[in-house]
C-alpha positions, 0 to 999 in steps of 0.5 A: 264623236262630239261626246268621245272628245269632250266638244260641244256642237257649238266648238265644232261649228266654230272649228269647220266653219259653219253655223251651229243651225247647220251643224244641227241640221247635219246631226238630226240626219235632215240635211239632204247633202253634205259638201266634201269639204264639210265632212273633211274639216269635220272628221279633221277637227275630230280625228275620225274617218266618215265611217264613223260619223255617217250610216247608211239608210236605205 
């Protein structure tokens, strides 16, 4: 989603709040939770639904 709207991690940690170590984290797929206020602001800054940026894995 960061590359169909033409952002860098950096702007989107900046945007929701959080530290680009954190956002990189989120994106590796390593983080253990993620808060529902994290998942609104980033489907908010980059107009998706959560579906789109998380896969379930068994």
């Amino acid at each position: 989603m960061l590359a169909k709207r033409k952002m860098k991690s950096k702007e989107l940690a900046e945007h929701i709040g959080i530290t680009t170590a954190n956002l990189s984290i989120l994106k590796s797929g390593k983080a253990k939770a993620i808060r529902f206020s994290t998942l609104e602001a980033i489907c908010k800054v980059l107009e998706c639904q959560p579906s789109d940026i998380l896969e379930y894995q068994p």
